[in-house]
C-alpha positions in Angstrom: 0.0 0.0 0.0 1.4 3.6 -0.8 0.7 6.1 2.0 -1.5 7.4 0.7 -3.8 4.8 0.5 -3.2 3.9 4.1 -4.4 7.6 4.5 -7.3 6.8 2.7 -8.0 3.1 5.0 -7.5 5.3 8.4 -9.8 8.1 7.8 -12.2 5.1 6.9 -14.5 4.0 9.9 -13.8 0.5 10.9 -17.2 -0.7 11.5 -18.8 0.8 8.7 -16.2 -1.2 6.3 -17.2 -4.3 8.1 -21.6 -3.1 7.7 -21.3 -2.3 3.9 -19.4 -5.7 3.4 -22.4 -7.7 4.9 -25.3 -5.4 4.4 -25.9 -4.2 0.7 -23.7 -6.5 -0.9 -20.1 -8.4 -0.9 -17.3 -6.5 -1.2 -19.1 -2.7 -0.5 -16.8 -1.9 2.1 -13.6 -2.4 -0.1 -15.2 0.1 -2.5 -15.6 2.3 0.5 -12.0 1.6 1.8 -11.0 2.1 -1.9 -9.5 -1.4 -1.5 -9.8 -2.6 -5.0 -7.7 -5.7 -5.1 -10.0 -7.0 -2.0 -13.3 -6.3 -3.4 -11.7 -8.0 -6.9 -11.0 -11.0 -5.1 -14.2 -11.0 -2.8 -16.2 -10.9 -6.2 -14.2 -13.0 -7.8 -14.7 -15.8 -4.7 -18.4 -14.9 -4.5 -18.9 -15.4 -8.6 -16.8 -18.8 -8.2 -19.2 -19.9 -5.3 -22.5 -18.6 -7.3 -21.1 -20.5 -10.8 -20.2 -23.8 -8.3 -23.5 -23.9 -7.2 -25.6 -23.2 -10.2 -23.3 -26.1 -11.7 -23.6 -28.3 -9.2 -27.4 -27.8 -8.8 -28.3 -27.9 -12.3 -26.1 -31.7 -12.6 -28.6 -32.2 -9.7 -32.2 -31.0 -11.0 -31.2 -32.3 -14.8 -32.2 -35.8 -13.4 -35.2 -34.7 -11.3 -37.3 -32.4 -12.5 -38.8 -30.9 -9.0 -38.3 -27.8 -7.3 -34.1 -27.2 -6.4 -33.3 -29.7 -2.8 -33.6 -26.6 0.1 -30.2 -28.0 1.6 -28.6 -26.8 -1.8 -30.0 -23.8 -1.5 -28.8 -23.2 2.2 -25.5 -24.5 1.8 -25.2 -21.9 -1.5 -26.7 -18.9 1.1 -24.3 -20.5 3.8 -21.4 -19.5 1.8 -21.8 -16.7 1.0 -22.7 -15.2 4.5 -19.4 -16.7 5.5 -17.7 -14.9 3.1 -19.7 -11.8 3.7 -18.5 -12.9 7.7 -15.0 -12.8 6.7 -14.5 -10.1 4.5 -16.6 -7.9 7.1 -14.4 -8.9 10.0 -11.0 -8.4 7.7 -12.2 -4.6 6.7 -12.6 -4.0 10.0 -9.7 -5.5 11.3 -7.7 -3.8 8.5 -9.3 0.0 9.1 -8.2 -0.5 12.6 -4.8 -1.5 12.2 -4.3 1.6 9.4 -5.7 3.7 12.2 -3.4 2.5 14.5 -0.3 3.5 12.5 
């Protein structure tokens, strides 16, 4: 990171980098942060997970044609609030540590 991008992290608030990364999306509080390689590999990691689970649930439903199994569906929304978890508690933790420098 230049410094001035640090400059940029500490005036950020800590918790709402950790908010917008759960809240309206994944990745909101790396745009916020103006973290770009972050919220380039939270999308690309939530895109992977979306794409995994539209391929493995379509291998499933192409044999049975019934509405998608609800454990599919909550391991797919399991992931990505994990993700949203992670990246939330990482913009936080990083916004504090830039703050403490």
């Amino acid at each position: 990171m230049t410094p001035e991008d640090k400059t940029i992290l500490a005036a950020s608030a800590p918790w709402l980098g950790a908010l917008l990364n759960v809240v309206p999306g994944l990745g909101t509080g790396y745009i916020y942060q103006r973290r770009w390689r972050a919220y380039w590999i939270t999308s690309a990691l939530a895109t992977a997970w979306f794409l995994l689970g539209a391929v493995l649930g379509g291998a499933a439903s192409a044999t049975d044609l019934t509405a998608p199994d609800p454990r599919n569906q909550l391991v797919g929304l399991g992931g990505l609030l994990l993700l949203a978890a992670l990246t939330a508690a990482e913009a936080f933790r990083e916004a504090r540590r830039a703050r403490m420098e």
